[in-house]
N, C-alpha and C positions, 0 to 999 in steps of 0.2 A: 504493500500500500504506500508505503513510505518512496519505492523508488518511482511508483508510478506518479506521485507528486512530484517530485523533482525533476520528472524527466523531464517536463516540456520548458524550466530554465536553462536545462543542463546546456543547450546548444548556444545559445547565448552569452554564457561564458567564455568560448570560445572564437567569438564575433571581434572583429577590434572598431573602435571604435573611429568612422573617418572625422579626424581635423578640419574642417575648412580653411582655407586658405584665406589671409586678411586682402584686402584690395592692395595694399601695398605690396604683398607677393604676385598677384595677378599682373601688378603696373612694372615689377620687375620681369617677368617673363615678357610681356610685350615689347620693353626697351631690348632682351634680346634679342627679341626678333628682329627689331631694327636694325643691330649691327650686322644682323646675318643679310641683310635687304643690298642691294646696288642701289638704288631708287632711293635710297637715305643719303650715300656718300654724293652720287649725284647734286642734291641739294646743296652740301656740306661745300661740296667742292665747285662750288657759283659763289659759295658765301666766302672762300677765303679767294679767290683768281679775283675776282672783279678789283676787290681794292688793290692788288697787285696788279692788276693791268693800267689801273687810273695811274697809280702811284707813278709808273713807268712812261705814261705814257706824259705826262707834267713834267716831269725831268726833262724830256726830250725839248721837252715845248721851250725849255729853261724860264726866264722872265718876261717871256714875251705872253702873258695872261690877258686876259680881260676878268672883270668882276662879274659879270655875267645880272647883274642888279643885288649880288648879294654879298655881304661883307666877307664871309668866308674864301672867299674865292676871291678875293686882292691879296686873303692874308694866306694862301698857300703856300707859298714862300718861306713866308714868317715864322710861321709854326707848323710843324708836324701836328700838331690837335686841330688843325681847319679839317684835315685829310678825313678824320672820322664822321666831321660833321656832316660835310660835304659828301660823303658815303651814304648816309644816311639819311642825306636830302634825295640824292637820285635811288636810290636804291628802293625810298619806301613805299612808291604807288603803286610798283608793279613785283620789280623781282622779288623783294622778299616777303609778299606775299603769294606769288608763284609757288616760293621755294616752300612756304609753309602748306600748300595746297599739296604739295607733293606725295605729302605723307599725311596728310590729316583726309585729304580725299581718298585715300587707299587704306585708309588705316580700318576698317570696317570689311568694304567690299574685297579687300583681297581675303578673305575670311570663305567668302561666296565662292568667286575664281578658285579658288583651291579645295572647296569643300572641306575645311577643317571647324566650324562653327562648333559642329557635334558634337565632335570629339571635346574641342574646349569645355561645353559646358556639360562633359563626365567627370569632370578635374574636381565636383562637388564646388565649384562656384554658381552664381547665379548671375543672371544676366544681368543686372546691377552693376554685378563686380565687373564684368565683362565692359559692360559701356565703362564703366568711371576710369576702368583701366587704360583704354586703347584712348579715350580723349586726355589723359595726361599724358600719356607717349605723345602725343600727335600736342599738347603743349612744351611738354618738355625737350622735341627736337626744334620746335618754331623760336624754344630761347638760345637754345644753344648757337642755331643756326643766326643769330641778330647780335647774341655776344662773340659768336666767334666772328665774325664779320667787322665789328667794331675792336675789334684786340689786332685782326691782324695789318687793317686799317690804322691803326695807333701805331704798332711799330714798325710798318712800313715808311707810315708820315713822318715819324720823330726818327728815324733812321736816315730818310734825305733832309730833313729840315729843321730837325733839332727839336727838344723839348723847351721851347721857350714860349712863354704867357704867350695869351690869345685876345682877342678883340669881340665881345660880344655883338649882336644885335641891336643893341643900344647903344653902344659906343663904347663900352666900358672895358678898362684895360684889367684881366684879371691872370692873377699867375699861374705856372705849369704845373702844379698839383689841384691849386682849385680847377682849372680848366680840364683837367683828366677829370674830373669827378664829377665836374659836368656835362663832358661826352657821354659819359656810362649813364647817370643817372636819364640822360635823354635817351639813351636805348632804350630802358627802363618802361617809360612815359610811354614810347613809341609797341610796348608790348599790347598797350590797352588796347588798340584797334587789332592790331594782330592779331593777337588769339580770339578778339570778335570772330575773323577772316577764319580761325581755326574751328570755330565751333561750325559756321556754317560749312565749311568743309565735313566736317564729320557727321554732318544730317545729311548731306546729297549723295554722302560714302554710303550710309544708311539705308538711303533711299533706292537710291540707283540699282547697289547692289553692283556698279560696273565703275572700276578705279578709273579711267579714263574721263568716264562722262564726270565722274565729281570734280574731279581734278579742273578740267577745261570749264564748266558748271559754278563753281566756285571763283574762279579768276573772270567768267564772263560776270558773273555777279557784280563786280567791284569794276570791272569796266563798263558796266553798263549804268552803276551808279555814277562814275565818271563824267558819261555822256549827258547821265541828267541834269549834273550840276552847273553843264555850261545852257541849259537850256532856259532862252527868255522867259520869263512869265513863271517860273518855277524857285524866284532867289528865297519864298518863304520858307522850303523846307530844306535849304542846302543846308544851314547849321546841324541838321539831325541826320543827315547821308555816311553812314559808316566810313567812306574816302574819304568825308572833310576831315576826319580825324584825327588823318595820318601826320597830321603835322602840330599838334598838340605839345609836343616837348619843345617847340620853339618858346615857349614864356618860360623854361628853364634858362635860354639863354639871354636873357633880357633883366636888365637892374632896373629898380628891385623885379623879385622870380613876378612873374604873372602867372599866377594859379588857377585863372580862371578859366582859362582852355583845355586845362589837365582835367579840373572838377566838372565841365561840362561833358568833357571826352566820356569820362569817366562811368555817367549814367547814360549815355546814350548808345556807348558800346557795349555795357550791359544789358539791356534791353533785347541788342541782337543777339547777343550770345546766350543770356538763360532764355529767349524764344526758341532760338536752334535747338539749343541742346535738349531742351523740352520738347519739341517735336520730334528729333532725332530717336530720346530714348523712347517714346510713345511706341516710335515707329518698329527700333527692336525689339522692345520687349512685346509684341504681337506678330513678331515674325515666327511663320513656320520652319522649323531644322529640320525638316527630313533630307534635304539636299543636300545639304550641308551648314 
């Protein structure tokens, strides 16, 4: 009587018991997938050549410059920290958010393309974890790819042109440590549109289910808000166009800071970004895995 009690816990004792895995182990598995990806260094390697091709190409030009209407760009010369600025004036309408569409538009649907959705979520995670994980990959290559771009910009610039003070936007003479500090910290500023640019990547990844279409989908997005902002009859709603954004970290360089393009940036880019991502996850978590 006794064993036939026991019997039906006895198997149970024998069961182990599975651990879930925290999202931060999940977000670690995705970033290695990235490094195993071409499609990642791709990106990586637009974000360090370009300042090296500028850098080279100014050299050649020697002093014969123009300012093109902007202080930066008299002071190339002068200082190695114009080089980063000046990076990151051309760079931020288009390539680097290209570069971030890269991977935040594939960071979903190559899931689809390769049929491994399924299997992911046997690993006793849940799709939660799954979305929160693949959208920090797909943020945390869009900073790398924006810090690594302005570093090698920095010592490319201070290696032809020295680390010496820089000339604000206002006029103001400030020196070669404050002046590096306010390169970075306008990367910084310039992430808020960004990863705007990253979430809606990762909803049309979502959507599409095809790396391609997000990718091209996502940058037609931002070119096409582009188009709108030069259109007559439409200047009331440019201030809240995800593009106007992208140029937000200019009141870093300006005495005193002007904050008030940061703190505007700041709510309006969010907006786009918990709408995507809210759609985005809606849209995973009622997708069917039998495909994959």
């Amino acid at each position: 009587m006794s064993t036939a009690a026991a019997s039906p816990s006895f198997p149970l004792a024998g069961v182990a018991r599975v651990k879930r895995p925290s999202t931060l182990t999940v977000w670690r598995w995705e970033l290695r997938k990235l490094i195993s990806q071409k499609r990642t260094y791709l990106g990586l390697g637009l974000a360090v050549i370009l300042p090296v091709i500028f850098v080279v190409a100014q050299n050649f030009r020697g002093r014969h410059m123009h300012d093109h209407g902007n202080v930066f760009f008299s002071e190339i010369t002068q200082s190695g920290l114009a080089t980063p600025v000046l990076m990151l004036l051309l760079l931020s309408v288009f390539m680097l958010p290209l570069i971030a569409a890269l991977v935040a538009g594939d960071i979903m649907a190559a899931e689809d393309g390769n049929g491994t959705l399924k299997t992911i979520l046997t690993r006793s995670v849940d799709r939660g974890q799954v979305f929160a994980a693949k959208t920090l990959a797909a943020v945390t290559y869009a900073t790398i790819a924006v810090f690594l771009s302005a570093v090698v910009a920095t010592i490319a610039g201070v290696l032809s042109w020295g680390f010496n003070h820089v000339v604000t936007y206002s006029g103001s003479v400030v020196s070669a440590p404050e002046g590096l500090l306010l390169v970075f910290a306008a990367n910084a500023c310039y992430l808020i549109p960004l990863l705007a640019v990253v979430a809606i990547g990762v909803l049309l990844s979502a959507t599409t289910r095809n790396s391609a279409a997000a990718v091209v989908g996502t940058i037609g997005f931002t070119i096409m808000l582009l188009i709108v902002a030069q259109i007559p009859g439409l200047e009331s709603i440019k201030p809240y166009l995800l593009t106007e954004q992208y140029e937000n970290w200019h009141g870093l360089l300006r005495t005193p800071t002007d904050w008030a393009p940061i703190g505007h940036s700041a709510w309006v880019c969010a907006l786009y970004a918990v709408a995507a991502l809210f759609a985005g996850y809606l849209v995973f978590l009622r997708r069917a895995v039998a495909r994959g």
